[in-house]
Every structure is written in structure tokens, then in C-alpha cells.
KETI-480149 format. One record per residue (C-alpha): residue in one letter; x, y, z; chain. Coordinates in nm, 2 decimals, decimal comma. Each point is the difference from the previous one (the first is absolute). Example, Ala and Ser with C-alpha at 12.3 -4.5 7.8 and 13.67 -1.06 7.14 Angstrom:
+---------+--------+--------+--------+--------+
! residuo !      X !      Y !      Z ! cadena !
+---------+--------+--------+--------+--------+
!       A !   1,23 !  -0,45 !   0,78 !      A !
!       S !   0,14 !   0,34 !  -0,07 !      A !
+---------+--------+--------+--------+--------+
//
This chain:
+---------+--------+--------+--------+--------+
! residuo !      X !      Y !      Z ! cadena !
+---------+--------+--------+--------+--------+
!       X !  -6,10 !  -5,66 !  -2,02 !      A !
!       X !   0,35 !   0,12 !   0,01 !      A !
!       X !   0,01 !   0,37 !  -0,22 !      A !
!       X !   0,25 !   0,33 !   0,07 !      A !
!       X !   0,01 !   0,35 !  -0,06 !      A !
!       X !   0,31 !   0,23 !  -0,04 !      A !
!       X !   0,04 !   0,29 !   0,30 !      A !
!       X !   0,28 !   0,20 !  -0,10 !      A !
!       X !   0,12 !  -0,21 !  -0,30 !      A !
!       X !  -0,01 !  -0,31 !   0,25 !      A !
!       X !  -0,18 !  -0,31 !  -0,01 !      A !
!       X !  -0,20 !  -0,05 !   0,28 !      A !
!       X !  -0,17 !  -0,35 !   0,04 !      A !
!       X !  -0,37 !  -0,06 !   0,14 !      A !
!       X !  -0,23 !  -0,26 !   0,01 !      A !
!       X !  -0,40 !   0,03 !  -0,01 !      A !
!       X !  -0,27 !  -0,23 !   0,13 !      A !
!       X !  -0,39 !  -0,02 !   0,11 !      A !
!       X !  -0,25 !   0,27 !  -0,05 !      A !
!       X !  -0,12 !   0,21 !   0,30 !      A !
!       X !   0,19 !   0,24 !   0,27 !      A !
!       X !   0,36 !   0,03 !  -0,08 !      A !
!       X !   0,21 !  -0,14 !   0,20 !      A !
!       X !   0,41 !   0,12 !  -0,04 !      A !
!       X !   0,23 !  -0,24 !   0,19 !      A !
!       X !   0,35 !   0,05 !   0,01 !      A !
!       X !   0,28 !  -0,22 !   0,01 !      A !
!       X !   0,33 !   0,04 !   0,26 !      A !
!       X !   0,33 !   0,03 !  -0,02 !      A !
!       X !   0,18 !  -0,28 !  -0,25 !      A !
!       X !  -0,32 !  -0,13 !  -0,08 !      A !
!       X !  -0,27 !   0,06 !  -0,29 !      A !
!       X !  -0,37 !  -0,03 !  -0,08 !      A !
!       X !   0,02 !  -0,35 !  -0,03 !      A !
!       X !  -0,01 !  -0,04 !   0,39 !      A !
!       X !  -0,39 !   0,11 !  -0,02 !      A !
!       X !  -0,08 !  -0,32 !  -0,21 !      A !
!       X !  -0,20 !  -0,18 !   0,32 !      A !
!       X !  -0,16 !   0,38 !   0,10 !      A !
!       X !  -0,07 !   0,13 !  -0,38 !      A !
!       X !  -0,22 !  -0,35 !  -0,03 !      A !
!       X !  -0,21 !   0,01 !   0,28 !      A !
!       X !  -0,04 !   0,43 !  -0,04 !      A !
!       X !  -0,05 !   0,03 !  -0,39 !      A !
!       X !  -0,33 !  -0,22 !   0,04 !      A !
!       X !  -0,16 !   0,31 !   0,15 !      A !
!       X !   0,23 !   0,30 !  -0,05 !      A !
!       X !   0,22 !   0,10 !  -0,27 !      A !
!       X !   0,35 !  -0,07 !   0,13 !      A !
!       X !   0,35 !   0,19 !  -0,17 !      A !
!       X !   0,32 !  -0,14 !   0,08 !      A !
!       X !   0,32 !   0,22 !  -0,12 !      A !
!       X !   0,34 !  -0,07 !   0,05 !      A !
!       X !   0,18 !   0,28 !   0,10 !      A !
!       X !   0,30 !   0,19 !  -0,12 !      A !
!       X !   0,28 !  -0,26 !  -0,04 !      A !
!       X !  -0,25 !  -0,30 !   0,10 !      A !
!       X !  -0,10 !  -0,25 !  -0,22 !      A !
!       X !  -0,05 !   0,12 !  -0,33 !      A !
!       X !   0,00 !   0,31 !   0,10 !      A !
!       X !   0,30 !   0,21 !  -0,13 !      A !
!       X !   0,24 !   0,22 !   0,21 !      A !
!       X !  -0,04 !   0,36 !  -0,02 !      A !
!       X !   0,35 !   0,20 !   0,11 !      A !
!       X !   0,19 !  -0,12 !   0,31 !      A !
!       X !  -0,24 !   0,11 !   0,28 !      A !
!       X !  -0,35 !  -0,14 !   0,03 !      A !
!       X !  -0,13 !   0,23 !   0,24 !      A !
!       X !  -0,33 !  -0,14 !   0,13 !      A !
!       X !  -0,17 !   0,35 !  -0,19 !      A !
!       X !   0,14 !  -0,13 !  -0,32 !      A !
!       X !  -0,15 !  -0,35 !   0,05 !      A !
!       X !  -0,30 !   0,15 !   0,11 !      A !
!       X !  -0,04 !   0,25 !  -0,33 !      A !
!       X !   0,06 !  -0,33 !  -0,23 !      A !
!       X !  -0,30 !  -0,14 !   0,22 !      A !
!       X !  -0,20 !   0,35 !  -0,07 !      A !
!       X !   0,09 !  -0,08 !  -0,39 !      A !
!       X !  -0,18 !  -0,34 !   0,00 !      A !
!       X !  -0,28 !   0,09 !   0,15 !      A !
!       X !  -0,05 !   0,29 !  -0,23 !      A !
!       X !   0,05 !  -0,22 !  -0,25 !      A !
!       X !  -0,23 !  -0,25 !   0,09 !      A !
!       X !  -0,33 !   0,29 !   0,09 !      A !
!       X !   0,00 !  -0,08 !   0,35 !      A !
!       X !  -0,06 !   0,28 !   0,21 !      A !
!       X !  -0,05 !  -0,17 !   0,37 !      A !
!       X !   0,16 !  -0,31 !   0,14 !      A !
!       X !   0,12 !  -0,20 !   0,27 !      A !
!       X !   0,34 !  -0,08 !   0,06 !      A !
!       X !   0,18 !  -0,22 !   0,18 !      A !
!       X !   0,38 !   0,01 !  -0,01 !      A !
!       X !   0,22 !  -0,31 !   0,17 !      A !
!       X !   0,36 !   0,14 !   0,20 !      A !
!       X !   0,14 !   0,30 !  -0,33 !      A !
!       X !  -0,31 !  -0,05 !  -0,15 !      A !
!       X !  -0,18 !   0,17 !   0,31 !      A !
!       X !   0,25 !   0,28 !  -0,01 !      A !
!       X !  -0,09 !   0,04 !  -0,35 !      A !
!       X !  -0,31 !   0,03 !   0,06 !      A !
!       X !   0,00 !   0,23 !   0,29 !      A !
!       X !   0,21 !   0,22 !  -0,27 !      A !
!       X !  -0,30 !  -0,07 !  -0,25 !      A !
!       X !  -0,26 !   0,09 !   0,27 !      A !
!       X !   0,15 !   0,34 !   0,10 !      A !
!       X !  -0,05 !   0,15 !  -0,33 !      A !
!       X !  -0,30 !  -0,17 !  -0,10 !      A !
!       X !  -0,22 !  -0,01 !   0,31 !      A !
!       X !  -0,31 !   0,03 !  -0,16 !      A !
!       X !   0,04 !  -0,29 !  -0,22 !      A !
!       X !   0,09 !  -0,21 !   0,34 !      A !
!       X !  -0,34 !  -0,26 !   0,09 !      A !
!       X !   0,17 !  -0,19 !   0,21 !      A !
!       X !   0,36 !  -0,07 !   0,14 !      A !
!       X !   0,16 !  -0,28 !   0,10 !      A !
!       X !   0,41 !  -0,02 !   0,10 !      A !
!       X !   0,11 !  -0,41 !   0,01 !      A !
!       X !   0,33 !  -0,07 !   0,20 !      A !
!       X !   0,07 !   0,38 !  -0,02 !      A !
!       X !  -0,01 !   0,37 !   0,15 !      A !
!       X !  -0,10 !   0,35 !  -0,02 !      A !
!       X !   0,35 !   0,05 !   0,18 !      A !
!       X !   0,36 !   0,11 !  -0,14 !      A !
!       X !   0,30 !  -0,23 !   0,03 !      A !
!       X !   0,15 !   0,08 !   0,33 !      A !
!       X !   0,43 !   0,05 !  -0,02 !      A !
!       X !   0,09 !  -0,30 !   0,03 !      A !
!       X !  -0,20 !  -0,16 !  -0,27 !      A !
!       X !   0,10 !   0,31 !  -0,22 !      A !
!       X !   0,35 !  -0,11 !   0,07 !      A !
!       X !  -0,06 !  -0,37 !  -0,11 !      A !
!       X !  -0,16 !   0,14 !  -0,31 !      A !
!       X !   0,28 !   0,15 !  -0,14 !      A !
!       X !   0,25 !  -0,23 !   0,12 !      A !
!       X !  -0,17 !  -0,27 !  -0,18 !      A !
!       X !  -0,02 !   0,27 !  -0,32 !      A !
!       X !   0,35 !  -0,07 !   0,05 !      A !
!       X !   0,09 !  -0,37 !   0,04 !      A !
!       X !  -0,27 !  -0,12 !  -0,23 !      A !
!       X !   0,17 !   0,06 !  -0,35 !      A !
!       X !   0,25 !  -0,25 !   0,11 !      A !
!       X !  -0,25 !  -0,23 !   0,16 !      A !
!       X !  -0,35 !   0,02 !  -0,16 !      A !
!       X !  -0,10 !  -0,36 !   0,01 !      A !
!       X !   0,13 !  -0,07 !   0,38 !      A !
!       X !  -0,13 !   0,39 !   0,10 !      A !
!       X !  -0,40 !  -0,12 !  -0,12 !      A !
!       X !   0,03 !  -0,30 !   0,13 !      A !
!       X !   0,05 !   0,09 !   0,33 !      A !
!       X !  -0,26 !   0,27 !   0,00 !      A !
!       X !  -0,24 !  -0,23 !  -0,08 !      A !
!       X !   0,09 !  -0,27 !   0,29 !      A !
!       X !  -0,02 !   0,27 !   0,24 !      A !
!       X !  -0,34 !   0,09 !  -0,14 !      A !
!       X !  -0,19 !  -0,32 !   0,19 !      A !
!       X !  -0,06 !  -0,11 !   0,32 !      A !
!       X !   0,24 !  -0,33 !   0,11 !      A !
!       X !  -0,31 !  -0,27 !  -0,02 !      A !
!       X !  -0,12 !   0,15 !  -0,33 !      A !
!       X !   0,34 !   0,00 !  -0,16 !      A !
!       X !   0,01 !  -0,33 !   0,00 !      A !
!       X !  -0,39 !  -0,09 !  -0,06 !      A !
!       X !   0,00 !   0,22 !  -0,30 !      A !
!       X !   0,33 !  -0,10 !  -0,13 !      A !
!       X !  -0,06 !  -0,04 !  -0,38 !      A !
!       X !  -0,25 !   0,31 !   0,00 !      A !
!       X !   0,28 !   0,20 !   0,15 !      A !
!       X !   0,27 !  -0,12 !  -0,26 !      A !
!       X !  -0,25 !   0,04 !  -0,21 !      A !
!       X !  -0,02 !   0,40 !   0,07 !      A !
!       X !   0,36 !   0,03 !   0,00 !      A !
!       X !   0,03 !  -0,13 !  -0,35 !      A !
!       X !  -0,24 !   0,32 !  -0,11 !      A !
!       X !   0,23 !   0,23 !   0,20 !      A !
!       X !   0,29 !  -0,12 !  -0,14 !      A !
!       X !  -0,17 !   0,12 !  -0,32 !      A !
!       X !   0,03 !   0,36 !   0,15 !      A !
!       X !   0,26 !   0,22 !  -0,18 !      A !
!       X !   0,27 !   0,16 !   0,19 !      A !
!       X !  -0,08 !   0,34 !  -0,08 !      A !
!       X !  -0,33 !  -0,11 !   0,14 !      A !
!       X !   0,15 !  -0,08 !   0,35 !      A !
!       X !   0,22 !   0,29 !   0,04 !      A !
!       X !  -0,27 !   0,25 !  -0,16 !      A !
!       X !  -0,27 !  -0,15 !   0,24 !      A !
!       X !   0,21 !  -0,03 !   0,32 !      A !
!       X !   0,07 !   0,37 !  -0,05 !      A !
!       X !  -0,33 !   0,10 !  -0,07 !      A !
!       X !  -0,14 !  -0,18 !   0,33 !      A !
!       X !   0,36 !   0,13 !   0,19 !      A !
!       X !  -0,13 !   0,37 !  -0,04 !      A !
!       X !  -0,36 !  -0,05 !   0,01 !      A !
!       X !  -0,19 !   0,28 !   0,26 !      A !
!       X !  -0,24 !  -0,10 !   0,25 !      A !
!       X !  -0,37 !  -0,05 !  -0,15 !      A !
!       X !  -0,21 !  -0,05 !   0,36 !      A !
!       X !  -0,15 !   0,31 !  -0,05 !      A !
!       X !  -0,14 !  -0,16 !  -0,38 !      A !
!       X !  -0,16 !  -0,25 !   0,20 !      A !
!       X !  -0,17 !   0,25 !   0,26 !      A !
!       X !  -0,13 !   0,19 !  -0,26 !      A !
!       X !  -0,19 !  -0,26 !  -0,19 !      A !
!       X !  -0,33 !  -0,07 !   0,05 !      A !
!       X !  -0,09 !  -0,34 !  -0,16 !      A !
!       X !   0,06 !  -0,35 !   0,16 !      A !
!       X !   0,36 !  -0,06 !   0,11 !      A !
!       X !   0,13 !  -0,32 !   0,08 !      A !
!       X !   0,33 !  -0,14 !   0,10 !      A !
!       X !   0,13 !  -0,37 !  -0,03 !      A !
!       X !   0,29 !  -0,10 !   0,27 !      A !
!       X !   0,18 !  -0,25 !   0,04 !      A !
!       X !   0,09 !  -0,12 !   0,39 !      A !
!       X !   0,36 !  -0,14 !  -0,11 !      A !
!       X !   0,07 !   0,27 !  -0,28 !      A !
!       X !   0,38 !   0,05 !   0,01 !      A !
!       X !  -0,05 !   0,33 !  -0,19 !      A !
!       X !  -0,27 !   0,15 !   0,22 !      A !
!       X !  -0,01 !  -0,03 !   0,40 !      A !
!       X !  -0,41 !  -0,09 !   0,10 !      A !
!       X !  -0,02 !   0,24 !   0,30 !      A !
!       X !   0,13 !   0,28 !  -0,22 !      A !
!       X !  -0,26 !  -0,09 !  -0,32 !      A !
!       X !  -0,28 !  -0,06 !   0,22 !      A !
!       X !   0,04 !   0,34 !   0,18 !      A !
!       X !   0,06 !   0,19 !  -0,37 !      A !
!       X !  -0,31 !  -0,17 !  -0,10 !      A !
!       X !  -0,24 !   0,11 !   0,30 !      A !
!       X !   0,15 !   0,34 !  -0,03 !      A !
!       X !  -0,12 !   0,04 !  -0,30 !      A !
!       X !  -0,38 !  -0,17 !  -0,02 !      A !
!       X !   0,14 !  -0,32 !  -0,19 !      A !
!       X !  -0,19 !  -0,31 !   0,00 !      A !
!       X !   0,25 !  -0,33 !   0,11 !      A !
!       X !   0,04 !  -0,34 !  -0,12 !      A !
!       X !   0,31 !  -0,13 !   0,19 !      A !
!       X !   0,15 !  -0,35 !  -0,08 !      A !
!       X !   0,18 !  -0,22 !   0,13 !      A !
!       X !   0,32 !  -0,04 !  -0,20 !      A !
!       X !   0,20 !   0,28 !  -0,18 !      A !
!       X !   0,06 !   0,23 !  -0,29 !      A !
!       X !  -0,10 !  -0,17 !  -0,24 !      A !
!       X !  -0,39 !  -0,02 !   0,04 !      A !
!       X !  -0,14 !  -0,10 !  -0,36 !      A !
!       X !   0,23 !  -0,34 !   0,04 !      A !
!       X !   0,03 !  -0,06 !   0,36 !      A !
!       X !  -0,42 !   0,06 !   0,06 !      A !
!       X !  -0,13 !   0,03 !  -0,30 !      A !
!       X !  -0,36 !  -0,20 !   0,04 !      A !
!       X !  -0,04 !   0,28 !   0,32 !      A !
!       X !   0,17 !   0,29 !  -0,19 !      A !
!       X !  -0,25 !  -0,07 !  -0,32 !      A !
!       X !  -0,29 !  -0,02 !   0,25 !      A !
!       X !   0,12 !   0,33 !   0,13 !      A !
!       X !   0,02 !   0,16 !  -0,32 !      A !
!       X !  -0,35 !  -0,11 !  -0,10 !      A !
!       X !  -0,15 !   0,17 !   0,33 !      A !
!       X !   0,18 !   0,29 !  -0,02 !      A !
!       X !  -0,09 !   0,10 !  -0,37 !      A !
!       X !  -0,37 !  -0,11 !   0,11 !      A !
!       X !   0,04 !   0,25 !   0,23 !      A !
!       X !   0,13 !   0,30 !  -0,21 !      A !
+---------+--------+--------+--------+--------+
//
């Protein structure tokens, strides 16, 4: 069921399902909490699973003109305190993982399990702080054209074209993104710090989902953050875009891993 709270006189959208553990997942750049429809069936029949779209996301509003990922992360705080729940698992895809690496630094006692999908514990390098702003800057000019080619880039060749209509599909809902919600999150992500040290320090189960042909991630470099620090990993064949590209093996994944928290 689709309800919202206000965090700072905004509205921030959530959905909750299922009775059990909690389970928070979180949604990626230019995307929502409708991507977990496939994982929130299969999860809420054992756990109770929260879906929130984050600031700028869905029907989530925007709050100011930077989303730093410790902004999105406190909106997070604010559902879950609204909702009583004072342990949980999350499990955040590409943003949504830095998000909640953000969430997990000042909360790491509510942390029972972890789980970053198509993401890192890492800060943007230079060059990808560079293609952050300089899309900040093209993209009020070219919104439509700008999303669209983010999200071609996000999948693997072969599954481009196998997933066709589920990938238009996804760009339809990320064309429903506000503009103040690009820029704010793209700036946000641009100066987030490095969170490794989050990971090292938490106890709990830790997994990490990669994808052999993410464009976004390089495998070597994920698979050597992730065995650095203790994380569990499911890698796939195909690329950033896990819950569409795999999403029978990513669901079974998901099932094991909360089984295991």
C-alpha cells in the first residue's frame, strides 16, 4: 500500500508489504519504488518489505537543490521511525546503495543485514565527478535525450535488445523524474565521501550483486571492494541493471540472503 509522511514539510512516498523482518530496499538513480514490484512479491510473503522513493524520485518530492546522499538517507531515518521499525535489512540498487551506506553510517545499530546491488562503497573518481556536472549542465536543454541515453548505457549489448520493452518501459518512469531531481541528485552523488570504512565496520551479513558487463562498475574492481570488505557475491552475467536483466536469479538471491540475516 502506497502511504507518505512529510520530512521537513516534504512529502516523502513509501510503500509497505508482508509481515516479518523488515526489509528497506532502495531504488537508483532515475528510477522509483516501482522497480521492486517482482522482488517486494516474492520477499513480502515472509518479511515485511518498505519501498520509498527518494528525494526527487517518484512521488517523492524534492527537497532544496542538493540531495546529498545524508539527506536521502535522514528522509529514510524518518520513515522508519515512522513506521516503529527499529532493525532492518537493506538493500539499495546503484544511488540507492549509496544511500544506504549514508543510512548505515549513522544508524549502525539498526543495520541486520546489508546488501549493495549494481553499486559501491567507493566515491566517484574525477572523471566521473566531471561527467556529473557537465551533464548538471547540458541536461536542462536536453532532459528527454540526456535519460535516455543513461539508460541505454545501463545494460549489457545482448540484454538491450532481449529486454527491449522492459527497458522502454523504465525509461518512461525516469522520464517522470523532475529536473530538480536530476541536477539535485547528480550533485549529491558528485560530492559523496568514500563509505568502505561503513562496510568494514558492520557486523551483519553483507552481500554484493555484480554485474560481469556493468558499464557503470568494472568486475575486477567490485569483486576486489567486495572481498576486502567480508561481502558475500552474486555475480551475473549481464549488467547494471540486475532486477530486469536477472531477475529469476537476483530474486533467488534476495531470498537466501535475508534467510541468512
Amino acid at each position: 500500500m502506497q502511504d507518505f509522511i512529510f520530512y521537513k514539510n516534504t512529502k516523502i512516498s513509501f510503500s509497505t508489504r508482508g509481515k516479518g523482518t523488515a526489509v528497506v530496499l532502495l531504488h537508483g538513480f532515475l528510477e522509483n519504488s516501482s522497480m521492486w514490484k517482482a522482488v517486494t512479491e516474492v520477499l513480502s510473503k515472509r518479511n515485511r518489505v518498505i519501498a520509498i522513493d527518494l528525494l526527487g524520485h517518484g512521488q517523492t518530492e524534492c527537497l532544496g537543490y542538493v540531495h546529498s546522499m545524508e539527506l536521502m538517507a535522514d528522509a529514510v531515518a524518518a520513515v522508519l521511525k515512522h513506521l516503529r521499525i527499529r532493525r532492518t535489512i537493506v538493500i539499495g540498487h546503484s544511488m540507492g546503495g549509496y544511500v544506504a551506506l549514508a543510512f548505515a553510517e549513522k544508524n549502525i545499530e539498526k543495520i541486520k543485514g546489508f546488501c549493495l546491488m549494481n553499486s559501491t562503497s567507493l566515491a566517484d573518481d574525477e572523471e566521473r565527478k566531471l561527467l556529473r556536472s557537465r551533464a548538471n549542465k547540458l541536461v536542462p536543454q536536453n532532459f528527454n535525450n540526456m535519460v535516455q541515453l543513461s539508460f541505454a548505457n545501463l545494460f549489457s549489448e545482448e540484454s538491450g535488445i532481449l529486454f527491449k520493452e522492459e527497458k522502454e518501459a523504465a525509461i518512461q518512469e525516469a522520464l517522470k523524474t523532475s529536473l530538480q531531481g536530476y541536477i539535485a541528485c547528480q550533485e549529491g552523488m558528485r560530492i559523496r565521501p568514500n563509505r568502505a570504512q561503513v562496510l568494514q565496520n558492520l557486523s551483519c551479513e553483507k552481500l554484493s550483486i555484480i554485474g560481469k558487463k556493468d558499464p557503470v562498475l568494472e568486475l575486477a574492481k567490485s569483486i576486489k571492494e567486495a572481498n576486502k570488505l567480508n561481502m558475500k557475491t552474486e555475480v551475473f552475467n549481464d549488467g547494471h541493471m540486475s532486477h530486469i536483466e536477472n531477475k529469476e536469479a537476483l530474486i533467488t538471491a534476495f531470498q537466501q540472503f535475508v534467510k541468512s540475516c
